[in-house]
C-alpha positions in Angstrom: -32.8 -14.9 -19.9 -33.2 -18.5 -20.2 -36.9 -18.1 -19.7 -37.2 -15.5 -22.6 -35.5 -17.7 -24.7 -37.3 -20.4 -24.3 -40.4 -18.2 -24.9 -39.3 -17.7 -27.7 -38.4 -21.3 -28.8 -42.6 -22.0 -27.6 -43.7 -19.0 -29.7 -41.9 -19.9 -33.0 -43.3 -23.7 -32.4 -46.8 -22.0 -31.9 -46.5 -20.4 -35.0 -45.5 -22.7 -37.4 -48.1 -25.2 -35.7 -50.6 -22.2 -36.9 -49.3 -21.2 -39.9 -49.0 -25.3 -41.4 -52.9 -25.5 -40.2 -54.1 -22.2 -41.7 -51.4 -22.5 -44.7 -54.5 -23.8 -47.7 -55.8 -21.1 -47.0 -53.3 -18.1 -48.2 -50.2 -18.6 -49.6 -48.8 -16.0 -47.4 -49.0 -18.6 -44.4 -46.5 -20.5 -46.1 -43.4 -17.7 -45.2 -44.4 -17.5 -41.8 -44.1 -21.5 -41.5 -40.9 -21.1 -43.0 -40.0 -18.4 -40.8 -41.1 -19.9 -38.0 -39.4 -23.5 -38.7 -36.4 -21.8 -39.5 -36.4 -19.9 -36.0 -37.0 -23.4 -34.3 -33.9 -24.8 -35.8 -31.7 -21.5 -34.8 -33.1 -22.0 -31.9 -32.2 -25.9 -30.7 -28.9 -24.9 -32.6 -27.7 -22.3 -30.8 -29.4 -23.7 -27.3 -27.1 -27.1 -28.2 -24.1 -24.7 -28.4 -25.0 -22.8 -25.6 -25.2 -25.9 -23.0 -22.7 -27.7 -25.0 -20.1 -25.7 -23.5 -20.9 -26.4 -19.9 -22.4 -30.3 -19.9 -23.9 -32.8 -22.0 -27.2 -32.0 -23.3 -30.1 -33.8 -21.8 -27.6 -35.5 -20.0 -26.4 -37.6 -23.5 -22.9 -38.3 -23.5 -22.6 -36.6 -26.8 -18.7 -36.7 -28.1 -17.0 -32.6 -27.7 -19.9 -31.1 -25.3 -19.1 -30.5 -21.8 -16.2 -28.2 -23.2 -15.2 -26.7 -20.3 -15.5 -29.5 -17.7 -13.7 -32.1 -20.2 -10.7 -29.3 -21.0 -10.5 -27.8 -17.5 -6.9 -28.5 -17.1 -5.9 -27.3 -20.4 -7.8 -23.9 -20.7 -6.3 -23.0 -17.0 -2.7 -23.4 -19.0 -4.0 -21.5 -21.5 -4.8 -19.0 -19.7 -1.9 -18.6 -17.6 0.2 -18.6 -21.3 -2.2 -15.8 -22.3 -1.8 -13.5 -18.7 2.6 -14.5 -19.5 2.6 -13.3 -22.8 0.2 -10.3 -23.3 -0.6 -8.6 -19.3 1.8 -10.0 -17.1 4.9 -8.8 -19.4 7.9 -6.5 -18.1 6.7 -4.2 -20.9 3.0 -4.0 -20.6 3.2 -3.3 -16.4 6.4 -0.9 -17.2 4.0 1.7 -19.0 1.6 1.0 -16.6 3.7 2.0 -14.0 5.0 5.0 -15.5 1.0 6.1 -15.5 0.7 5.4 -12.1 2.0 7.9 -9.6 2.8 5.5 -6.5 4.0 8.2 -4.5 0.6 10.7 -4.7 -1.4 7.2 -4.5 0.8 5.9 -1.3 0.7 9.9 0.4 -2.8 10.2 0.0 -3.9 6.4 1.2 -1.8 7.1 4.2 -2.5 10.5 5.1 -6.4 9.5 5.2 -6.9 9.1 9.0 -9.7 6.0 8.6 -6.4 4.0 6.2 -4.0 5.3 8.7 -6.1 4.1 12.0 -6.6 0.9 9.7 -2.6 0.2 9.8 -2.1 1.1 13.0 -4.1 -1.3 13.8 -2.5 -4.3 11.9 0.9 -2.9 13.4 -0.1 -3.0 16.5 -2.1 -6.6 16.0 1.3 -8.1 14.8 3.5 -6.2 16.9 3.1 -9.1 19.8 3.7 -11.9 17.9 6.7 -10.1 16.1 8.3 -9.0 19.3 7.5 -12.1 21.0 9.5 -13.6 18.2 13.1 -12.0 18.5 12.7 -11.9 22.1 15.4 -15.0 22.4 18.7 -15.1 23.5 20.9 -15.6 20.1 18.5 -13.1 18.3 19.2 -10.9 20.8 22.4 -11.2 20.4 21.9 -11.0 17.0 20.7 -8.2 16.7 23.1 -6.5 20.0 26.2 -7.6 17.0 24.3 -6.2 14.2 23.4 -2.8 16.0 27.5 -2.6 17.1 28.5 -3.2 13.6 25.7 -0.5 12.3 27.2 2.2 14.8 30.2 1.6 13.8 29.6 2.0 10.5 27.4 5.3 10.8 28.7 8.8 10.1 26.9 10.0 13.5 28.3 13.4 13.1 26.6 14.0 9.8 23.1 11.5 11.0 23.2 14.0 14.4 23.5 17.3 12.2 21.0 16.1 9.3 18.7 15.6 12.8 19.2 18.7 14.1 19.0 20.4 11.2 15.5 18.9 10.8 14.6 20.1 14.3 15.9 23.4 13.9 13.9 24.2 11.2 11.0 24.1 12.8 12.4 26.4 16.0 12.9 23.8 18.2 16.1 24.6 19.6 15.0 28.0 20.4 12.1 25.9 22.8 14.9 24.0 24.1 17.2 27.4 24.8 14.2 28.6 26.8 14.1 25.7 28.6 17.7 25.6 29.9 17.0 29.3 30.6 14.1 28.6 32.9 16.3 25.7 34.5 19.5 28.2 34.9 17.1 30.9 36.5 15.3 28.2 39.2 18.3 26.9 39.9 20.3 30.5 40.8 17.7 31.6 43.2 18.0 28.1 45.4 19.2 28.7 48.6 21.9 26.3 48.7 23.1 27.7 45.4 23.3 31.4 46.8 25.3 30.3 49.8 27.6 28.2 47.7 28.6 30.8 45.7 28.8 33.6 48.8 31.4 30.7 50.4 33.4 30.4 47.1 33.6 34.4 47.0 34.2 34.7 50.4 37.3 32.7 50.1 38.9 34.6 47.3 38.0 37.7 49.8 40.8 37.0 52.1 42.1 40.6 52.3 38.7 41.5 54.0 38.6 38.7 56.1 40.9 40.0 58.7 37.9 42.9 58.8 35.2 40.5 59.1 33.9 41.8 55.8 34.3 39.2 53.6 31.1 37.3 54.2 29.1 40.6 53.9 30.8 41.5 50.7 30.3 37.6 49.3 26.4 38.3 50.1 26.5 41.5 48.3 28.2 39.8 45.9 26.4 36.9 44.9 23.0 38.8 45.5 24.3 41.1 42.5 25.5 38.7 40.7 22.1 36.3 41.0 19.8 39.3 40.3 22.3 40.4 37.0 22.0 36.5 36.0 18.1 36.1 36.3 17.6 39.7 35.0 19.7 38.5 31.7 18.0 35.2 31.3 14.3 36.7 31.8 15.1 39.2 28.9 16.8 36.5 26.6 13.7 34.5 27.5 11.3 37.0 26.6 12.9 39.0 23.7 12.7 36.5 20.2 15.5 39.0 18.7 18.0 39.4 21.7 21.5 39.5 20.8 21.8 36.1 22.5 19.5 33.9 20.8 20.6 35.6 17.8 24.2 34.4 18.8 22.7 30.9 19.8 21.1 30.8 16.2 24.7 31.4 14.6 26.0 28.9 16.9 23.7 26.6 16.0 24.0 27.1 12.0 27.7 27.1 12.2 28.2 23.6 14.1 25.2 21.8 12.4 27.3 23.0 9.1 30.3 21.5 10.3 29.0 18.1 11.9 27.3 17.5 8.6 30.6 18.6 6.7 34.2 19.3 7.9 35.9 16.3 7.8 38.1 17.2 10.8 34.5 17.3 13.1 33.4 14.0 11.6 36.7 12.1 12.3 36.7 13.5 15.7 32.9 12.4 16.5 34.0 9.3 14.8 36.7 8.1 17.1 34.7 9.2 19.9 32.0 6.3 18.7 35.2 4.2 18.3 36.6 4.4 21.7 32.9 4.2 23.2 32.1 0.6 21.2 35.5 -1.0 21.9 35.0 -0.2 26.1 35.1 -3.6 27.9 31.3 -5.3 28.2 29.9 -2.7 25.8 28.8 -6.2 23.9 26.4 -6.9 27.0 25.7 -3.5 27.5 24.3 -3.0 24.4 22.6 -6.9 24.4 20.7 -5.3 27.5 19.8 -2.1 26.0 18.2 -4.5 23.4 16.4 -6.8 25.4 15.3 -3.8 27.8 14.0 -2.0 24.4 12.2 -5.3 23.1 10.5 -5.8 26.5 9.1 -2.6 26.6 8.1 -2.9 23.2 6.3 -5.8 24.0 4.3 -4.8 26.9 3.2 -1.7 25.0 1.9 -3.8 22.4 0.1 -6.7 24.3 -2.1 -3.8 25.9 -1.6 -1.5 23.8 -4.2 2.1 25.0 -6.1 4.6 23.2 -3.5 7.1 23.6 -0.9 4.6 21.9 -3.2 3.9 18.9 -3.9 7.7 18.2 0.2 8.5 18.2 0.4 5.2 16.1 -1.5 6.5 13.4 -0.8 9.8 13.7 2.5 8.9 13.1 1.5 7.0 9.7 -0.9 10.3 8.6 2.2 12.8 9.0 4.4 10.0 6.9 1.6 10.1 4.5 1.5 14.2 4.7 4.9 14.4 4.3 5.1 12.4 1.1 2.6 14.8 -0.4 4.6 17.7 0.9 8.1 17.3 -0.6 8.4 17.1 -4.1 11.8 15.2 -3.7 10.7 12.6 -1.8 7.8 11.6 -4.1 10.5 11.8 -6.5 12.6 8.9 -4.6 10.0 6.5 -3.6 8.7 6.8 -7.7 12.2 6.6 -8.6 12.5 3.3 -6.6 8.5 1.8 -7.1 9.4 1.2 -10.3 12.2 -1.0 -10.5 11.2 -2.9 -7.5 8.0 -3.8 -8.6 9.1 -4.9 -12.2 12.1 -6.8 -10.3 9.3 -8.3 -7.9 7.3 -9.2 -11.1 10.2 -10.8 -12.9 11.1 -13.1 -10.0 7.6 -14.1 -9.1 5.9 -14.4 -12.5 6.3 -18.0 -12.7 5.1 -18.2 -9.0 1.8 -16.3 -10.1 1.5 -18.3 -13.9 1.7 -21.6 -11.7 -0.6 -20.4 -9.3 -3.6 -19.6 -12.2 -2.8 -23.3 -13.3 -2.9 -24.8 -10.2 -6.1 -22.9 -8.8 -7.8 -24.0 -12.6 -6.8 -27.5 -11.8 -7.7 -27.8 -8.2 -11.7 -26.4 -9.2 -14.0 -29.3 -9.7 -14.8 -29.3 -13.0 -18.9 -28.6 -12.5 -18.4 -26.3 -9.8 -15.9 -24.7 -12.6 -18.8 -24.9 -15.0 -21.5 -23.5 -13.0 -19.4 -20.4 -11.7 -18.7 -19.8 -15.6 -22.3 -19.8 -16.7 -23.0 -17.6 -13.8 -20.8 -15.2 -14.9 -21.5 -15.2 -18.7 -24.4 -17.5 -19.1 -26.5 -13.9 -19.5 -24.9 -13.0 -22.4 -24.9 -16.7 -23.8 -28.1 -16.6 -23.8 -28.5 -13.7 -26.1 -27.0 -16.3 -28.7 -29.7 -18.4 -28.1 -32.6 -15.6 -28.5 -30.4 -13.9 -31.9 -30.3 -17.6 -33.6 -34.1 -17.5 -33.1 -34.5 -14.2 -34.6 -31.9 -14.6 -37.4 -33.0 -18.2 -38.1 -36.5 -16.9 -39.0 -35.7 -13.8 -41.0 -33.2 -16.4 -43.0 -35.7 -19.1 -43.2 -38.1 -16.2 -44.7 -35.6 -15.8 -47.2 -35.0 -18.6 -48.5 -38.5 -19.2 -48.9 -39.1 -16.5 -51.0 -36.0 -17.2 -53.3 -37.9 -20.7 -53.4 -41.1 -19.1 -54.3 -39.4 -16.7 -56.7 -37.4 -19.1 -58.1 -40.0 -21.8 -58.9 -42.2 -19.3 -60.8 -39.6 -19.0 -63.7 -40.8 -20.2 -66.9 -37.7 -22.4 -67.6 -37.9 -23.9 -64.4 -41.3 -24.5 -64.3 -40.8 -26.2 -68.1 -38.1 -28.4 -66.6 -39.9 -29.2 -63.7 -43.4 -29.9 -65.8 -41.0 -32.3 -68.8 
């Protein structure tokens, strides 16, 4: 661009050299010389402006050019003032927060595996340093007092139903049931078991024991009564609809109901925590528990494996999923981005105003200069090549008003007396 200006600049000077040589000749040379000297003067014009703004031209130490360099500090205060008052205001990011859905923008960013691998990875970069951290005597103990005082402030009643609840929906509890089921069943048919309980019913047999009958009636017994127990749990473990499971389900409904609200459950489950915290060298207990969690923690994280990293963000992409899936929980985290981030900008506007001052004032002025011109010296340029062009149509114009107004009689008569 500078190049095609300058053309420019050679061109009109080309001209006019042309135009003052051929001008006896035809009166018509005479507006192109004035065209052409007039684009000559738009031109050195607008190319002083131009480099005016960023140094002295051909080096001269011309008073007001190098505008930037010499007003460096000032137009970084300036600016700072101008981000205050008309982009960083409570007003101007309020409406721009109420276009902005945080929630959709935070679901979808962390439900995409590649983001969701990507801050898995940071977790699990600072997890060692973090860990390593706290893993200190009085923060340990910090944080053994501060998970006492949490417990006992929790309503674990209505935290455990609210968690089962959660669980249940998805038929957990039902894979659980069969599980017990399957342990019930393996453990009736061990031997030991079955001759436990033919001992226990052979002593309540004492009648028949003067017979000799009552071990053979407690193996008759407990044979019955093992093959009615595994036949019962193989049916309730195969039938989705028995009578049991249907029972279990009820169960299940009714005390989550009640954990999460009858006061009477809650209090109990309450002083149950109670009497559990206040047991002698449950302080150091729990300080173990701690320092046994952050330990393992830690060597998870040092070497953390594949297996890890894949849970890790797995983990973040169902958080991410499950912001897009529930309607009310987008509704809470919008309901809170708002307010936080205007608080946030409130308290550290001055931080960020002083910072765009500060980075203004720390640039060296020419490097300043020359990142400027860089950025905008394209379109400066345009001034240079538009005061070439508009300097010549003027300078065109004003020679034909000449010529038109020096052919007037009166003129002519005043000029000729």
């Amino acid at each position: 661009m500078k190049a095609l200006a300058l053309g420019l600049l050679l061109l009109a000077a080309l001209v006019y050299m042309a135009a003052v040589v051929l001008g006896p000749r035809h009166g018509a040379w005479g507006y192109v010389a004035a065209a052409a000297e007039a684009a000559m003067i738009g031109a050195l014009a607008d190319w002083f402006a131009v480099v005016a703004l960023f140094r002295h031209p051909l080096g001269l130490p011309i008073p007001h050019t190098a505008i930037i360099a010499a007003h460096k500090d000032r137009l970084g205060a300036a600016l700072a003032r101008f981000l205050g008052d008309h982009f960083l205001t409570k007003e101007q990011v309020g409406e721009a927060l109420q276009r902005w859905d945080v929630a959709d923008h935070l679901g979808r960013w962390l439900a995409d595996r590649t983001s969701a691998q990507r801050l898995s990875d940071w977790i699990l970069q600072a997890a060692p340093s973090v860990l390593a951290g706290l893993d200190h005597a009085p923060l340990r103990s910090a944080a053994a007092r501060l998970g006492q005082r949490l417990l006992g402030q929790a309503n674990l009643a209505e935290l455990s139903g609210q968690t089962l609840t959660a669980l249940t929906e998805h038929g957990h509890h039902q894979q659980w049931l069969n599980g017990v089921l399957n342990q019930i069943a393996e453990w009736a048919e061990q031997d030991n078991v079955q001759a436990g309980l033919t001992e226990a019913i052979a002593r309540e047999l004492k009648e028949l024991k003067y017979l000799r009958l009552d071990q053979v009636a407690a193996r008759l017994a407990t044979h019955k009564l093992v093959t009615a127990l595994s036949r019962t749990l193989s049916e309730v473990a195969e039938d989705p609809d028995h009578e049991l499971r249907q029972r279990f389900d009820q169960w299940m409904v009714d005390t989550l109901a009640r954990l999460q609200s009858d006061p009477e459950w809650q209090a109990k489950v309450a002083g149950w925590r109670d009497e559990w915290l206040v047991q002698p060298g449950m302080d150091a207990q729990i300080e173990s528990w701690v320092g046994e969690l952050l330990d393992k923690l830690l060597s998870l994280a040092q070497a953390p494996s594949a297996n890890l990293r894949d849970r890790v963000a797995s983990t973040v992409q169902s958080l991410g999923e499950r912001v897009l899936a529930e309607p009310a929980l987008r509704q809470a985290i919008q309901a809170q981005a708002q307010p936080l981030l205007l608080d946030l900008l409130e308290r550290n506007r001055p931080l960020l105003l002083e910072f765009v001052t500060t980075r203004v004032q720390a640039w060296d002025a020419a490097e300043m200069s020359g990142i400027l011109e860089q950025h905008i010296g394209r379109d400066l340029q345009f001034i240079r090549i538009n005061g070439t062009l508009v300097g010549a149509l003027v300078g065109l114009v004003l020679h034909a008003l000449t010529q038109v107004a020096l052919a007037w009689p009166w003129l002519q008569a005043a000029m000729g007396s």
